[in-house]
C-alpha positions as CSV (number, residue, x, y, z in Angstrom):
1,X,39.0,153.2,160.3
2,X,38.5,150.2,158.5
3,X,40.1,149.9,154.7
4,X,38.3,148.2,152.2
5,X,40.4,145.0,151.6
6,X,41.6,146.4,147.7
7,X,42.6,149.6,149.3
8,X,44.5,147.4,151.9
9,X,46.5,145.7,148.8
10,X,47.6,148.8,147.2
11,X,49.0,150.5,150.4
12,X,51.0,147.3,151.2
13,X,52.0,147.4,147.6
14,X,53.2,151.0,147.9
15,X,55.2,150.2,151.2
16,X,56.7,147.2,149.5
17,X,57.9,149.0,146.7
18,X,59.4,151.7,149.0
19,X,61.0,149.5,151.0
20,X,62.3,147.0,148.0
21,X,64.2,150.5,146.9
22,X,65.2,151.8,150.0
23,X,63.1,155.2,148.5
24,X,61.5,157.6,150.1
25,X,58.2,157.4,148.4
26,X,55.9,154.3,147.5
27,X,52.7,154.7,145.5
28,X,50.2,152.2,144.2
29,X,47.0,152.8,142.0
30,X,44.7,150.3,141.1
31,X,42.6,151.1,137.5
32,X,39.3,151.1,136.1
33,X,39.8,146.7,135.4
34,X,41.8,146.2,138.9
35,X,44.9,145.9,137.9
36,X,47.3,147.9,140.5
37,X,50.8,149.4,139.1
38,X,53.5,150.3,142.2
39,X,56.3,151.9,141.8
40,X,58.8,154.7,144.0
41,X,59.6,157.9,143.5
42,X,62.6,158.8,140.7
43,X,65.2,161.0,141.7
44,X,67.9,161.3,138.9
45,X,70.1,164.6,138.4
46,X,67.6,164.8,134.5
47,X,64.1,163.5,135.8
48,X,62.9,163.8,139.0
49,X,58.9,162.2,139.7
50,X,57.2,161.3,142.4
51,X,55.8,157.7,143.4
52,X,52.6,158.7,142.5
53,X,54.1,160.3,139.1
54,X,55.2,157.1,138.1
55,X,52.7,154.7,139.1
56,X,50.3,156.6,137.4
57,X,52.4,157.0,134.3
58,X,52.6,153.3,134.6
59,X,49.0,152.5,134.3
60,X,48.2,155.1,131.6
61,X,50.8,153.5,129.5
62,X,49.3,150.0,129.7
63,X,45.9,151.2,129.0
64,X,44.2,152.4,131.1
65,X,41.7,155.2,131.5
66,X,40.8,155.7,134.7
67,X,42.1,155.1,138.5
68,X,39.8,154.0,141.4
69,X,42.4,154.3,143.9
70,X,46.1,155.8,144.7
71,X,48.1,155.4,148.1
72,X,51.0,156.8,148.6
73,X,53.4,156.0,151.5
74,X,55.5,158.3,152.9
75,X,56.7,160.0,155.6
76,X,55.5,163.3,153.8
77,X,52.6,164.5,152.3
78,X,51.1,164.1,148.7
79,X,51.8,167.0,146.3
80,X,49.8,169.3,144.9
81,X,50.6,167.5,141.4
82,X,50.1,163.9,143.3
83,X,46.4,165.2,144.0
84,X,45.7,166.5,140.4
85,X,46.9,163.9,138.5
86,X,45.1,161.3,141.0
87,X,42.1,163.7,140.5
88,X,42.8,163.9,136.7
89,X,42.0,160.4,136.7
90,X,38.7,160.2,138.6
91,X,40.1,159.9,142.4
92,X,38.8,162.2,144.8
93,X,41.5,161.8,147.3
94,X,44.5,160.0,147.7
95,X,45.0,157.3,150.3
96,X,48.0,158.9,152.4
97,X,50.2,156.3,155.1
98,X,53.1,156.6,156.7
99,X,56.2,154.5,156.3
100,X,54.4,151.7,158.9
101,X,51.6,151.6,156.8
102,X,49.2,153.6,159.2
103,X,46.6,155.4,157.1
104,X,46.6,159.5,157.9
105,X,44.4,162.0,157.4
């Protein structure tokens, strides 16, 4: 399958930001302007997100309205809460790779 080259960005992005944390999760979503937000999963004793969680809460808080794209990367699979915010926002499905970047599903 070949990725459209934005969708390649944000996947890189994702396993960047994974990797830069040592985390199990990586997300990336890119808005309605093209901006792209990544960011790793949060696992803290009072707040636990997901990648997805927080990249999306990331983009909503700078203004934006709607998503063309989220990938997460991880060795697991999306949530049903990672695929109803990403849908919340106007994403059918979610870009899904594992840790080497390999798209699934």
């Amino acid at each position: 399958m070949t990725l459209d080259p934005e969708d390649s960005k944000i996947i890189t992005l994702a396993r960047a930001a994974r990797a830069r944390n040592e985390a199990s999760e990586g997300a990336a979503v890119r808005d309605e302007t093209g901006r792209t937000y990544s960011a790793t999963n949060v696992a803290l004793d009072a707040l636990t997100l997901s990648a997805v969680q927080v990249a999306v809460a990331m983009a909503v808080s700078s203004g934006a309205r709607s998503l063309e794209a989220v990938a997460l990367v991880s060795a697991g699979d999306p949530s049903a809460a990672d695929e109803a915010v990403a849908a919340e926002l106007g994403v059918k499905s979610l870009l899904v790779a594992g840790p080497d970047g390999t798209l699934r599903g």
